[in-house]
C-alpha positions, -999 to +999 in steps of 0.1 A: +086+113-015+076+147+001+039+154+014+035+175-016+043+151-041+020+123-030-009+151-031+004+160-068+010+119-078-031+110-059-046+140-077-029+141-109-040+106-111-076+118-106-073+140-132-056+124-155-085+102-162-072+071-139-098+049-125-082+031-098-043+042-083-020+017-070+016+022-049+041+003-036+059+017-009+088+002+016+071+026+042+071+011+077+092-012+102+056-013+117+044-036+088+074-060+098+069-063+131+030-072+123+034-096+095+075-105+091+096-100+059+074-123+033+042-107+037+032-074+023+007-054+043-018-047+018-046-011+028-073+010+006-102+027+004-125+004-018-127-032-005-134-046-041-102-033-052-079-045-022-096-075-033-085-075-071-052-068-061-052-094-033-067-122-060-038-112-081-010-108-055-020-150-045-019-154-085+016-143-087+023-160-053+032-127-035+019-130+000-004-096+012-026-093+039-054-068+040-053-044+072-077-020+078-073+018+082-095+026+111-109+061+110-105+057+152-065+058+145-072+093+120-066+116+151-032+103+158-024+127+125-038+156+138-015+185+146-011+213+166+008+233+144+005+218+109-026+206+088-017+168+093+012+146+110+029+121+090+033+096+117+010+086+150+018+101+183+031+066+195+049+030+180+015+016+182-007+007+150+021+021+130+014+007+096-020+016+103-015+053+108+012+054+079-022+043+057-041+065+069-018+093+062-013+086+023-055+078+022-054+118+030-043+124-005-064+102-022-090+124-045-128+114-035-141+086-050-108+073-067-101+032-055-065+030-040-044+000-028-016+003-011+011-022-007+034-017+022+070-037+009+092-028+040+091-065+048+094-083+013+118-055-010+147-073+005+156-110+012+184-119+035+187-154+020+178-172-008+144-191-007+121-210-031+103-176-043+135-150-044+172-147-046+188-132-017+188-093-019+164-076-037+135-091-047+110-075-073+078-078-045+051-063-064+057-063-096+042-095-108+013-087-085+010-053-108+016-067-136-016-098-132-036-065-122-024-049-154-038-081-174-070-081-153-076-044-161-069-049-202-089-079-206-109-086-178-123-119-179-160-132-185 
């Protein structure tokens, strides 16, 4: 997905009426090397959100771990020549900055989660929660925070 079209997905979201906007994404190594290859790195903008979708990731026994997007690590985007970067100046905090990055496009206001995959989208053997190759991380998480969102409970 270009720059472009995450601004167009985040805002057409906005305007299409959406309330909250959740992605998946396998989008760094960095998330692997901080939390291995059965725990998604989990990052947003509204801590009661992250939370809803971290209450329903343990529901569906999907492991996620909240991270934060420091605003210290924003001016690792910044750019000489171009309005932002889309990775940080060095290996460090990489996950981090690759947050950041997609909470530029986020419309004001709007809650966004943000799962990082890169780890748990593939398994290299068969274990007690997947089958060995692809493994579906994320969707039963989405789909408990589908159910939450239609019927929300007393």
């Amino acid at each position: 997905m270009k720059e472009n079209e995450i601004k167009i997905a985040f805002i057409g979201a906005g305007r299409m009426g959406m309330t909250h906007v959740r992605n998946l994404a396998t989008l760094t190594g960095a998330v692997m090397v901080a939390l291995g290859k059965r725990i998604a790195g989990l990052m947003g903008n509204n801590d009661d959100f992250t939370g809803q979708v971290s209450d329903a990731a343990k529901w569906a026994g999907e492991s996620v771990w909240t991270l934060p997007l420091p605003d210290e690590y924003r001016s690792a985007l910044d750019s000489p020549v171009a309005d932002l970067k889309n990775i940080g100046g060095d290996r460090y905090g990489g996950a981090l900055t690759a947050g950041l990055f997609l909470s530029e496009f986020v419309p004001e206001g709007l809650p966004w989660a943000h799962l990082d995959i890169a780890g748990t989208a593939w398994s290299d053997e068969e274990t007690a929660e997947t089958c060995k190759g692809a493994t579906g991380f994320g969707v039963r998480t989405l789909l408990r925070l589908v159910e939450r969102f239609a019927a929300p409970e007393a």
